[in-house]
C-alpha positions as CSV (number, residue, x, y, z in Angstrom):
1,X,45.8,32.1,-105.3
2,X,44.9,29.3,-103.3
3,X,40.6,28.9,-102.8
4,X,38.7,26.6,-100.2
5,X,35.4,26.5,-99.7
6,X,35.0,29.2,-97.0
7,X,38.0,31.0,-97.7
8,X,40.7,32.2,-99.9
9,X,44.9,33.3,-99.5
10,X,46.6,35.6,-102.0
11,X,50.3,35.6,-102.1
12,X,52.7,37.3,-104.4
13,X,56.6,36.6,-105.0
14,X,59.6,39.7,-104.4
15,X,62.8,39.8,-104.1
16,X,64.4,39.0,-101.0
17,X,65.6,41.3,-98.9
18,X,69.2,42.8,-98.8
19,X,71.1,41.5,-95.8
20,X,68.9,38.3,-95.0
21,X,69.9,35.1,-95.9
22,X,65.9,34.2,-97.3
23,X,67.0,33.2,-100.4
24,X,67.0,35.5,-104.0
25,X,62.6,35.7,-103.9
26,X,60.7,35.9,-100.9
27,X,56.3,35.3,-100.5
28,X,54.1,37.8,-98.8
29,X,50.8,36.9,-98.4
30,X,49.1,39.6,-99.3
31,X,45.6,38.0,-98.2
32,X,44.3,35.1,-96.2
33,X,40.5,35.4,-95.4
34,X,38.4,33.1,-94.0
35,X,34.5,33.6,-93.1
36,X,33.4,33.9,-90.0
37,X,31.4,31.4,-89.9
38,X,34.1,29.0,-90.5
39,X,37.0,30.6,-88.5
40,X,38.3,28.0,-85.9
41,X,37.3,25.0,-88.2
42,X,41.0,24.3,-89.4
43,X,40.1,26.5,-93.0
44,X,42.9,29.2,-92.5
45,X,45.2,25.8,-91.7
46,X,44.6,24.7,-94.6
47,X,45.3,27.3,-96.8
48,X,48.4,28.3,-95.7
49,X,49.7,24.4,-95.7
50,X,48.8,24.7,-99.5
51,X,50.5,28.1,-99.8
52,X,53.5,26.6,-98.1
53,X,53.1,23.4,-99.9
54,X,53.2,25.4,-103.2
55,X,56.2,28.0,-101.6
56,X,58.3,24.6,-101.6
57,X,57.8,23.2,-104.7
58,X,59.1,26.8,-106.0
59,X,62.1,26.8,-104.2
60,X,61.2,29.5,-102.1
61,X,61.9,29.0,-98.1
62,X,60.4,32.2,-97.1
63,X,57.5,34.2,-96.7
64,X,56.4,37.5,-95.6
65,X,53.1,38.4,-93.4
66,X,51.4,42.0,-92.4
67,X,49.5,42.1,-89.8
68,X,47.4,44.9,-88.2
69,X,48.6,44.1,-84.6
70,X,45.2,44.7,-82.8
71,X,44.3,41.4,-85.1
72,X,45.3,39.6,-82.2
73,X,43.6,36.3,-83.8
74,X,45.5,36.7,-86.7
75,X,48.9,36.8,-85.2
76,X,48.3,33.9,-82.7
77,X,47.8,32.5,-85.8
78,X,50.8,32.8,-87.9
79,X,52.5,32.7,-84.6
80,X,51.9,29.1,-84.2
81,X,53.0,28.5,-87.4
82,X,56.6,29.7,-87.1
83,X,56.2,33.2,-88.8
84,X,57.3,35.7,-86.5
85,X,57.3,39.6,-86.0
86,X,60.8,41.1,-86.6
87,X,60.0,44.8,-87.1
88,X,57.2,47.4,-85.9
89,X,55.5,49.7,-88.1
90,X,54.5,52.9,-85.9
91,X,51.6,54.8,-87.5
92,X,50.4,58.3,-86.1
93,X,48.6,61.6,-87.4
94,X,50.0,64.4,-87.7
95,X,50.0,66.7,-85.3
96,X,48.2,64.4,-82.4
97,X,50.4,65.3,-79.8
């Protein structure tokens, strides 16, 4: 876990995936929060250049986000940093049709 001030990330280590060249463990951040009172302010920047600071001196060159994708802020976000969507999770209930 990496803290700041007015915010906090959380990221845990797996296994890479089968059929991607990531490397034997892969990092998924599991949380990155800021509060709202300091989004915009560079906190969020700063956390995840420690968690990728940290991610590098582990040997791992890969890491893992979930988004909700209406989090628009949030994916601009890790967007800019290089971290890109390469699946879609659909999520429906049942029998809405």
């Amino acid at each position: 876990m990496v803290r700041a001030r007015r915010g906090y990330a959380l990221v845990s280590l797996g296994e890479g995936p089968s059929g991607w060249d990531l490397g034997e463990r892969v990092a998924d951040v599991e949380t990155l929060s800021v509060l709202p009172e300091a989004r915009g302010r560079g906190v969020g920047t700063r956390l995840m250049d420690a968690v990728e600071a940290e991610l590098s001196r582990l040997g791992i060159g890969a890491v893992r986000v979930l988004v909700i994708a209406a989090n628009e802020e949030a994916v601009h976000f890790y967007e800019r940093r290089g971290i890109v969507p390469i699946s879609r999770v659909l999520l429906g209930r049942v029998g809405d049709r």
